[in-house]
N, C-alpha and C positions, 0 to 999 in steps of 0.2 A: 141378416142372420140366416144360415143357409141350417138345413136342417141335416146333423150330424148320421155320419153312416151305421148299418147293424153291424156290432159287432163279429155274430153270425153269420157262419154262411151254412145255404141250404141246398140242396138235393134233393132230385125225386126219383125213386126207385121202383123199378116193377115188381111184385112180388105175384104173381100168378095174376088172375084178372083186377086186380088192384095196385094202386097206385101209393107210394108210403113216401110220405116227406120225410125226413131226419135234415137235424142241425149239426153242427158243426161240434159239438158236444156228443154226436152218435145219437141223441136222443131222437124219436120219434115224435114228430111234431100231430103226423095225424096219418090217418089211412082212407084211403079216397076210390071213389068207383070210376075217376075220371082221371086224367092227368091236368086238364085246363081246371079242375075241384083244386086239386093238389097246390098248381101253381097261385089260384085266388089265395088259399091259406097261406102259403108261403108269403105274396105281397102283402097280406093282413098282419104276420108275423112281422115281415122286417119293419112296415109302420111302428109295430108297437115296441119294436125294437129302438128305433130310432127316437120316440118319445120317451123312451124310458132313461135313455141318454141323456136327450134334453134335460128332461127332469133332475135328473142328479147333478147336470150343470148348473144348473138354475140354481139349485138347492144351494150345492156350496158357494157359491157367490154370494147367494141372499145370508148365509154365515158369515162368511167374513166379512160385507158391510153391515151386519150389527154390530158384530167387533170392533168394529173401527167405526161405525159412528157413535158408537155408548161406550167405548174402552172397557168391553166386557170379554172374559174368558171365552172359550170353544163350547165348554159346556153349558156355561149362560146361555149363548148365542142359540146353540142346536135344541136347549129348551124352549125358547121363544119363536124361533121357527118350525120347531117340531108342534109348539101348544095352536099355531096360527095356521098350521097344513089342514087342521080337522073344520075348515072354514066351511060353509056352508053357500049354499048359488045366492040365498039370501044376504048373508053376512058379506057378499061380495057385492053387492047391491047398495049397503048401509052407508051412510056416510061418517067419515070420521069424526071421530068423539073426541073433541079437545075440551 
């Protein structure tokens, strides 16, 4: 599984002795005294970019194998995945309870 790209792209712009990231949205990601500051944020950003991807892939996957292995609705499904997201580092440690 390779890991999915940021949707985002970003730029770094000089604004007087400052250095300003913006996304691809025009947003300002950050403003920086350095240009190599700027580009660390930018590589920090597109990671959590590309996780946040991940994540949503994941998600709706893990929806529609509850669906299809309990033959339950989207919104059963996104209940019991949404009630199982609030897990704990613990709760991920526990063994299952049969």
């Amino acid at each position: 599984m390779t890991t999915p790209e940021a949707k985002l792209e970003y730029r770094i712009e000089r604004d007087g002795d400052k250095f300003v990231a913006i996304d691809s949205d025009q947003e300002t990601v950050g403003v920086y005294d350095t240009e190599e500051q700027a580009q660390a944020d930018i590589a920090r950003e597109k990671r959590e970019d590309a996780i946040w991807e991940r994540t949503k892939e994941l998600m709706r996957n893990t929806v529609v194998t509850i669906m299809t292995e309990f033959s339950v609705d989207l919104e059963t499904a996104l209940f019991w995945v949404n009630s199982a997201s609030g897990m704990t580092a613990l709760a991920m440690d526990e063994e299952p309870k049969h």
